[in-house]
C-alpha positions in Angstrom: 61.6 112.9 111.3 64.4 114.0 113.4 66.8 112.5 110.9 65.8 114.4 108.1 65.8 117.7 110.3 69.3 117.3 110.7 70.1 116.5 107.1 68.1 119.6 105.6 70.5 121.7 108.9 73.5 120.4 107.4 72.7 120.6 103.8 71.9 124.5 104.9 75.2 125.0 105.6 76.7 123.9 103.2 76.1 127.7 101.8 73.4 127.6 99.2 73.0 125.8 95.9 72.6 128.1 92.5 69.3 127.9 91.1 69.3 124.6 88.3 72.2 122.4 90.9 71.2 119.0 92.1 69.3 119.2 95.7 71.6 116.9 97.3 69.2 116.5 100.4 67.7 113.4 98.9 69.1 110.0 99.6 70.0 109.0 95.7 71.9 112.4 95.0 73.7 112.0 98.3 74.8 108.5 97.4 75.8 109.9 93.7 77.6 112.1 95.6 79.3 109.4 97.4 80.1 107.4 94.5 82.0 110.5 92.7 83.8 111.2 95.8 85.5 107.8 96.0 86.1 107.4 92.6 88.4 110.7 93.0 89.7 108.8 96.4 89.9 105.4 94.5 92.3 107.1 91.4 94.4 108.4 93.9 94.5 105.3 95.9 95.5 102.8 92.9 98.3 105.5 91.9 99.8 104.2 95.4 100.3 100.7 94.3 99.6 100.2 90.8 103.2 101.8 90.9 104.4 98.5 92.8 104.2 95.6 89.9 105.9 97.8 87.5 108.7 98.9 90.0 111.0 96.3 88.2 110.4 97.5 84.7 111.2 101.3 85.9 114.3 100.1 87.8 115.2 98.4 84.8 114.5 100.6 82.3 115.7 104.1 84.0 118.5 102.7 86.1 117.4 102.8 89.7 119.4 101.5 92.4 118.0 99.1 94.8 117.3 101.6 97.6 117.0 104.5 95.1 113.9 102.6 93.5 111.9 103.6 97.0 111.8 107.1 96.0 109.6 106.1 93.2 107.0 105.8 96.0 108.0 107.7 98.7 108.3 111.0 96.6 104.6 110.8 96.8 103.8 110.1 99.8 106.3 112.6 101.2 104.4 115.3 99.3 100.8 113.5 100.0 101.1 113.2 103.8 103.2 116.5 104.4 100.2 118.5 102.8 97.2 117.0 103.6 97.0 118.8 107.0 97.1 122.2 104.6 94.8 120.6 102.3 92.5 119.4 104.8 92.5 123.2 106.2 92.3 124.9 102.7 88.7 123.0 102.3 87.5 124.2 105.3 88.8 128.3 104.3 88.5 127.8 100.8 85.4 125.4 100.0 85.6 121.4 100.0 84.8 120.8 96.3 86.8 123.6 94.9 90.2 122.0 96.8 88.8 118.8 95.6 88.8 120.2 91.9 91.9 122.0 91.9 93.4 118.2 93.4 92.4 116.4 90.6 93.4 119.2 88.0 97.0 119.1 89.3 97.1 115.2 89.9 96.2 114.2 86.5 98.5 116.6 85.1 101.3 115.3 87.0 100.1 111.8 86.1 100.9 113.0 82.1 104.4 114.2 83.2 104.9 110.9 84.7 103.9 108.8 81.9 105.8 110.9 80.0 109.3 110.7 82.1 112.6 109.3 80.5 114.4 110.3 83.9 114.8 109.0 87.3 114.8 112.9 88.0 111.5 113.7 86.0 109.7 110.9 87.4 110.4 111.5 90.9 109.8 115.3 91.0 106.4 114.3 89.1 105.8 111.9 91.5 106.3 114.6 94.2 103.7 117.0 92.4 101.3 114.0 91.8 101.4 113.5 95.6 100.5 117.2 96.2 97.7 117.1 94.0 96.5 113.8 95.6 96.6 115.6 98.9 94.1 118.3 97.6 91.6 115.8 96.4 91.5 113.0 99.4 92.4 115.8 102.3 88.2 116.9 102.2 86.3 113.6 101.1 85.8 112.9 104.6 84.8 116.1 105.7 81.9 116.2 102.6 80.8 112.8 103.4 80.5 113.7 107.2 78.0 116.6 106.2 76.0 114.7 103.5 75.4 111.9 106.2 74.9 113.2 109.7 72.9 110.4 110.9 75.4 108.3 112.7 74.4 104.7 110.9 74.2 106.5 107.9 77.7 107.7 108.2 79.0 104.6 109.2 77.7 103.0 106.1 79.0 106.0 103.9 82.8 105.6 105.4 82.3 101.8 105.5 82.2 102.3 101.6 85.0 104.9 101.7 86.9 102.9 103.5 86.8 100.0 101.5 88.1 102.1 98.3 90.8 103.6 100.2 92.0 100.2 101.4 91.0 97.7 98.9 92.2 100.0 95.9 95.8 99.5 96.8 95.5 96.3 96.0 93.1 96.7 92.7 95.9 98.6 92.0 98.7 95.8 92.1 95.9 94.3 89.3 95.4 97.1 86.9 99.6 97.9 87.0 100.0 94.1 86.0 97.6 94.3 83.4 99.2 97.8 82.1 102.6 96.4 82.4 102.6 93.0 80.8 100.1 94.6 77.9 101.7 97.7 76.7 104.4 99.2 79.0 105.3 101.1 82.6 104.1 104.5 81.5 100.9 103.5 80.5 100.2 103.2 84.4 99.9 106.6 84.9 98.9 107.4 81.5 95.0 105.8 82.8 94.7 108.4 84.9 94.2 111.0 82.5 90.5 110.0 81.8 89.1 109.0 85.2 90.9 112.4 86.4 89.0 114.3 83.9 85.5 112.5 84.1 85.7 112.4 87.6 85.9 116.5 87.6 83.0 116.7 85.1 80.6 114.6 87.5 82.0 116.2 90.4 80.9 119.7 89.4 77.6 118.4 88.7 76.7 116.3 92.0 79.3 117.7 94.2 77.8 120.5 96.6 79.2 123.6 96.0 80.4 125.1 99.8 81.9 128.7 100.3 84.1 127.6 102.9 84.7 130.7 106.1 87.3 132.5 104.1 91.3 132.6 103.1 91.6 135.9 105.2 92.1 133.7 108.2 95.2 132.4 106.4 96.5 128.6 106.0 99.0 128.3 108.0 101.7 128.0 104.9 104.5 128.1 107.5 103.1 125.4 109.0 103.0 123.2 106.4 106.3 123.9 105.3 107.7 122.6 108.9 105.9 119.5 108.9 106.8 118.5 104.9 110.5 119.6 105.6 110.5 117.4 108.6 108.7 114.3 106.9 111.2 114.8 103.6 113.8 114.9 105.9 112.9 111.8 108.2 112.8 109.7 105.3 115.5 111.0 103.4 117.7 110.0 106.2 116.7 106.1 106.9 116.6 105.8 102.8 120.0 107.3 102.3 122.7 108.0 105.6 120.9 105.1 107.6 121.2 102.6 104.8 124.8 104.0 103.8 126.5 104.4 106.9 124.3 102.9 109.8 121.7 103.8 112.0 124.4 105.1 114.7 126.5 107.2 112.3 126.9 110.6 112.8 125.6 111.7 109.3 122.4 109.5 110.4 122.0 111.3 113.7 122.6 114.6 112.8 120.2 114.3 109.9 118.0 112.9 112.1 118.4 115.7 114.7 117.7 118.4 112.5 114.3 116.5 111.2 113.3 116.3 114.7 113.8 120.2 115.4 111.6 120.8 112.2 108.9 118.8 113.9 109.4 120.6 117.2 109.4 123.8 115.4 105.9 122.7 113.9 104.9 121.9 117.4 105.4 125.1 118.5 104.1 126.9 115.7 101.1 125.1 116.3 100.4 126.4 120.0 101.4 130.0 118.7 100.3 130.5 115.6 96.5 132.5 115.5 95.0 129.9 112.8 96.9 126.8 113.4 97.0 124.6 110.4 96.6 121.4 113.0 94.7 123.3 116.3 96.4 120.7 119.0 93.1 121.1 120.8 91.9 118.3 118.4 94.2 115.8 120.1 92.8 116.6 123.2 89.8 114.3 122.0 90.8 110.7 123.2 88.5 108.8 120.3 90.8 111.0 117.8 94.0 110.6 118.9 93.7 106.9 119.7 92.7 106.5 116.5 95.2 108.1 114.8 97.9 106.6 116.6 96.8 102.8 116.2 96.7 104.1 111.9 100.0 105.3 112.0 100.8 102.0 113.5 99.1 99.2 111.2 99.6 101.7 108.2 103.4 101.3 108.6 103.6 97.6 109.3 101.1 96.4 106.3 102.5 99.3 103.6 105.3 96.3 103.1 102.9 94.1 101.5 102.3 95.2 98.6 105.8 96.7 97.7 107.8 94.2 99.3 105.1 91.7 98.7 105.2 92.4 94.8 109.4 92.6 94.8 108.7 89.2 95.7 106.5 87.5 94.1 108.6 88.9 90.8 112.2 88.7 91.9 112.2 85.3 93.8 109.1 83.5 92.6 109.4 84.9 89.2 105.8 86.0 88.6 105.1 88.5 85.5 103.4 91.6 86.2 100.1 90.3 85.7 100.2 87.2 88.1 101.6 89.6 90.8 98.4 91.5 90.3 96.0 88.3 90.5 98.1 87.0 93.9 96.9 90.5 95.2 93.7 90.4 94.1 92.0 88.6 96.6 93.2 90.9 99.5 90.5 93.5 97.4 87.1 90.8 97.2 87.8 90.1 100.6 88.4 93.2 101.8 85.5 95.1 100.3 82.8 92.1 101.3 83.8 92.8 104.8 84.3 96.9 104.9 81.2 97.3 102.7 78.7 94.6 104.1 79.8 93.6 107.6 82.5 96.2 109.4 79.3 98.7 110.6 76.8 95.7 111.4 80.0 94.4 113.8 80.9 97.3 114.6 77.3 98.1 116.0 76.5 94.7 117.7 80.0 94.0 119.2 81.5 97.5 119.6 84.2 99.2 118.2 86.9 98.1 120.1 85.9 94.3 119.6 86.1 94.9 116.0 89.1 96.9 115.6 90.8 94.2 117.7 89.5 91.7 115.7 90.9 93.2 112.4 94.2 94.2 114.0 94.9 90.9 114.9 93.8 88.7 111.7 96.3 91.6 109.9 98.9 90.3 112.6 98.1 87.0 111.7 98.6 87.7 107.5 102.1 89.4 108.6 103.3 86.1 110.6 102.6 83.8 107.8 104.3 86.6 105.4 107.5 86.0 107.7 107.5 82.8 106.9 106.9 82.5 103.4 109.8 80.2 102.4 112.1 80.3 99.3 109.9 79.1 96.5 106.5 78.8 98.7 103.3 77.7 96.9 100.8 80.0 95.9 97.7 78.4 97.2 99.7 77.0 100.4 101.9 79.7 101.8 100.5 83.0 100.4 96.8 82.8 99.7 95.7 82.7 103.5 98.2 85.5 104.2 96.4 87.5 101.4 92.7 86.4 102.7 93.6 86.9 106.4 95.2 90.7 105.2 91.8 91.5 103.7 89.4 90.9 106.3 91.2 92.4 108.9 91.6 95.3 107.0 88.7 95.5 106.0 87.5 95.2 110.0 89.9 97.5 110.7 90.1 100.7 108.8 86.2 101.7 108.7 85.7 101.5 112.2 88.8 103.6 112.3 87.5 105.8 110.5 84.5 106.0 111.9 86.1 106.9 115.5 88.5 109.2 114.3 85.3 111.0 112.8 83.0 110.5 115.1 82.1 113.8 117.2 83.8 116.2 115.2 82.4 119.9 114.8 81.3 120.7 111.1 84.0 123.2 111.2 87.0 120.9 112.0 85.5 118.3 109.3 88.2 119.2 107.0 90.8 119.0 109.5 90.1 115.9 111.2 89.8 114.5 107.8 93.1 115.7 106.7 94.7 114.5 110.1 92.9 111.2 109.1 94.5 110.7 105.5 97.7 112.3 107.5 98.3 109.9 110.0 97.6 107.3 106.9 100.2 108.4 104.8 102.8 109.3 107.3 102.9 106.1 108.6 102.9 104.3 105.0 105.7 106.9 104.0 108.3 106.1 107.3 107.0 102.7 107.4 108.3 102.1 103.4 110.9 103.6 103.9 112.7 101.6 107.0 111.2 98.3 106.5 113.1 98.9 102.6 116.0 99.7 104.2 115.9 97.2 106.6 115.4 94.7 103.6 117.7 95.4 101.4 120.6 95.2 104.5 119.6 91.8 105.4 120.2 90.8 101.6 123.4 92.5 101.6 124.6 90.6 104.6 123.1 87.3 103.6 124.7 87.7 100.4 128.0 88.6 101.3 127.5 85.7 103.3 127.5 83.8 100.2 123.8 82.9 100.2 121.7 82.3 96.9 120.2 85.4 95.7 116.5 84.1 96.0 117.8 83.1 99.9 119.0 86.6 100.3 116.1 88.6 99.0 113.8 86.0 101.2 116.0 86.7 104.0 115.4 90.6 103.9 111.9 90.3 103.3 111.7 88.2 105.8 113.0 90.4 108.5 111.1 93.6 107.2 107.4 91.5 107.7 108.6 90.4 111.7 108.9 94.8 111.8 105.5 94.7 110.5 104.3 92.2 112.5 105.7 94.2 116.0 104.0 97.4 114.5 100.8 95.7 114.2 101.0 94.2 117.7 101.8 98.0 119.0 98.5 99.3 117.7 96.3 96.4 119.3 98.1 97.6 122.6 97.2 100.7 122.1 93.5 100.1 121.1 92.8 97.9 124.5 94.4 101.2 126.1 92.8 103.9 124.7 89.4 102.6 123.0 86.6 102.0 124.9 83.5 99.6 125.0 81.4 102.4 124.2 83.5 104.1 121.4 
């Protein structure tokens, strides 16, 4: 069979097994394989929202500011999408699953220092470490899961299930942090990572493939890295802190935001003249990728303000405890991973990527609309619930043929790197998209309230104005996808 040809080629290359490892060539230890991979993705995943429910109780308990409180969660994705480009390149030099391993060994240490923090300064800088360690494990599950399934079907299936962990688990997140919350306390959220982290290793080094990787003496591209993370850090640093302070037109806002664009300039060209680039631009070059990064840095940024602006609230306006935020989430998960799991590649197939991306992008636009006008005090079942169901199957549309483009085509020796740039474009956009539709937020509150507006009205009002952002962003990437995907893709 010409399939299995190609899976005993790839397996080949994936540098020879000891004698007494699993011969991952068959269909049930490739699936195993699967399984651990995504439970490594789905722990890092939850960490990015199960933070959300118990955002009060920290701001409460350690003294965060309203705009300061953001940090909590962009300290990690600063660190997460600034590095996954190196991590992503590291897996190809350095192996896939020994990256992976050395991801999870630093994220659930850094997931102890968290629980352990009685500081706004020890929990963000162990945010910032957990976010590093998170790049290292997610940066090369694509990359493995494009060589254990080089049948295309196959592969579609494979990321339809990755997908649906990476998406749905934010909002199994917003559950478990409820249920962590309300029972014990706010630490305890980061505290559950400790055993998945370290199971997760154990199976990993038993079912995982074991690949040498082409070597570290072509180097990393550390330089690299550093210019992209500085510039990131930088971008977000100034719309949380100058912009918000002082307004967007200040000249502490615009030189900050000069200097981050230089550092992204200077990445730019470090890229075109560095001898092992850690992003080779010559990947951009490839239409299917680039669109499809672009339309996730898009829809990433406008739907990130669900679930932490969403959460805020559910529990500052409508009064919910930790728990109930969790269960209004919840169905944003079932819905998502019925459709990503058992429909997005059969859609996807009969229809055509486009169609279905479309599709997804605009139910998601939909959800945001009805989120913009959520009124003061709305009903559950009434004003939220088809928000949530509509977010869920459009994501779950959405993201695996995403995915699936942004993957499709690519040499075994970029996997890692179109994988990284995958998780990259994920978390830049969730990190920048946070961190102005926040800021946006909390102004409108400010000037509702000075405007002698109810509190409720004035949190409303913020929110409000941050989900018709959203809304524009989403409508962006659904012009972009009639431009740039085709039919065919």
């Amino acid at each position: 069979m010409p399939g299995d040809a190609n899976d005993n080629a790839d397996m080949s290359e994936l540098s020879g097994l000891a004698d007494g490892e699993l011969d991952l060539a068959g269909d049930r230890a490739r699936w195993t394989a699967l399984v651990v991979l995504c439970a490594g993705m789905l722990m890092i995943v939850l960490d990015v929202t199960i933070v959300n429910v118990a955002l009060p109780s920290i701001q409460q308990d350690l003294g965060f500011s309203a705009t300061g409180l953001a940090w909590v969660v962009n300290a990690y994705l600063i660190s997460f999408g600034g590095l996954l480009l190196l991590a992503g390149r590291l897996g190809d030099l350095a192996g896939r699953r020994n990256v992976f391993l050395a991801g999870l060994t630093i994220f659930t240490l850094a997931s102890m220092a968290c629980g352990l923090a009685q500081s706004q300064e020890m929990l963000v800088g162990a945010r910032f470490v957990q976010g590093a360690g998170g790049a290292l494990t997610s940066a090369v599950i694509l990359g493995v899961i494009v060589t254990l399934f080089p049948d295309q079907r196959e592969m579609a299936r494979a990321i339809g299930v990755y997908a649906f962990v990476a998406s749905a688990g934010g909002a199994v997140g917003l559950l478990a942090g409820g249920i962590l919350t309300q029972a014990i306390n706010w630490h305890w959220i980061f505290f559950v990572n400790l055993p998945i982290g370290i199971a997760t290793a154990v199976l990993a080094l038993r079912v995982v493939p074991q690949d040498q990787g082409t070597g570290l003496r072509q180097g990393a591209d550390v330089a690299g890295a550093l210019l992209i993370t500085s510039s990131m850090m930088l971008s977000v640093y100034t719309i949380v802190k100058p912009a918000s302070q002082d307004g967007w037109l200040a000249g502490r806002t615009l030189a900050f935001g000069a200097v981050s664009v230089a550092l992204l300039a200077g990445f730019i060209i470090r890229q075109l003249t560095a001898r092992n680039p850690l992003m080779p631009l010559r990947i951009l070059a490839v239409r299917k990728i680039a669109a499809a990064n672009l339309i996730q840095v898009l829809t990433v940024a406008g739907m990130f303000g669900v679930f932490f602006l969403g959460a805020l609230y559910l529990r500052l306006v409508e009064g919910y405890s930790p728990l109930r935020i969790g269960l209004a989430f919840l169905p944003v998960a079932s819905v998502m991973g019925a459709v990503s799991v058992r429909y997005a590649d059969r859609l996807s197939t009969r229809f055509g990527a486009r169609a279905t991306l479309e599709t997804g992008l605009v139910l998601i636009g939909a959800a945001l609309t009805l989120f913009a006008m959520v009124p003061v005090h709305g009903g559950y079942a009434l004003h939220i619930l088809p928000a949530m169901l509509m977010m869920g199957a459009g994501a779950g549309l959405a993201f695996p043929v995403l995915m699936t483009v942004a993957m499709g085509g690519v040499a075994s020796a970029d996997a890692g790197l179109a994988s990284g740039l995958v998780n990259t474009t994920a978390q830049v956009g969730g990190a920048l998209g946070l961190a102005v539709l926040a800021t946006v937020a909390a102004g409108r509150t400010s000037a509702l309230t000075a405007r002698g507006e109810s509190t409720g009205r004035a949190l409303t009002g913020g929110y409000h104005l941050a989900f018709w952002i959203s809304d524009a962003l989403v409508a962006a990437a659904i012009v972009v996808t009639a431009a740039l995907v085709r039919r065919t893709d």
